[in-house]
N, C-alpha and C positions, 0 to 999 in steps of 0.2 A: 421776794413777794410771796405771801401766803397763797395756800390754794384759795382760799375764801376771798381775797382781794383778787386773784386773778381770775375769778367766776365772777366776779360784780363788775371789773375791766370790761370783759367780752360783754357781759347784759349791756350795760352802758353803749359800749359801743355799736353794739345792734340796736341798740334803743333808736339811738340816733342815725342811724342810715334809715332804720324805715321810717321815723318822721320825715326826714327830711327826701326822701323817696318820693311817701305820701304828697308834700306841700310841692315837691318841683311839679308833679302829676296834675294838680290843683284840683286835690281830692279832700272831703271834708274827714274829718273821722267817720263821721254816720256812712259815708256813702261808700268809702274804701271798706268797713267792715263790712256792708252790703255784695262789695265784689269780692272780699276774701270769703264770706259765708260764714263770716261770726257774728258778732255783737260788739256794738261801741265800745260797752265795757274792756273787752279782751281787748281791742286796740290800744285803747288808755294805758292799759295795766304794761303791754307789750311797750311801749313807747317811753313810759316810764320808767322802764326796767326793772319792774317788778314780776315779769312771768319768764318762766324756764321754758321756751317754744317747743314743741315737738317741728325736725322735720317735716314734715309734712307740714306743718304752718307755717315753717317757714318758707318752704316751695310756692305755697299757695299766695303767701305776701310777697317773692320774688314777682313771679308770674303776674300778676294783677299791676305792679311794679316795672315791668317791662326788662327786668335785669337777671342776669344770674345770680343765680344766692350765693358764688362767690363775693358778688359784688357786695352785698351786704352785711359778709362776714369780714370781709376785707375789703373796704372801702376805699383804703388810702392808697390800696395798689391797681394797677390797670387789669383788668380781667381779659382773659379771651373770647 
């Protein structure tokens, strides 16, 4: 696997943890980027895998989330 396939893996797969984060929470887009302190926009873009998150966004979308940003990096494994 290339490095540039395995940077689009991870995006993809963060993509979908925090949607689906988002939806088990029964949070709108508008109203999660409200609790993260961004803008719809950046959710979209983050959700679709189109943005490279800083830490600190991603902490901010854990937290708001109720999970460790393990969980979101690694979804498929059980976290502590």
């Amino acid at each position: 696997m290339t490095e540039k396939a395995s940077e689009t893996n991870i995006l993809l797969s963060l993509s979908v943890a925090i949607k689906n984060g988002r939806q088990a929470k029964g949070f709108s887009p508008d109203a999660f980027a409200r609790l993260c302190k961004t803008d719809k926009a950046a959710i979209s873009r983050i959700e679709a895998g189109k943005s490279n998150i800083t830490l600190q966004t991603l902490n901010s979308l854990a937290t708001v989330l109720g999970i460790p940003v393990a969980g979101l990096l690694l979804p498929e494994r059980k976290t502590l």
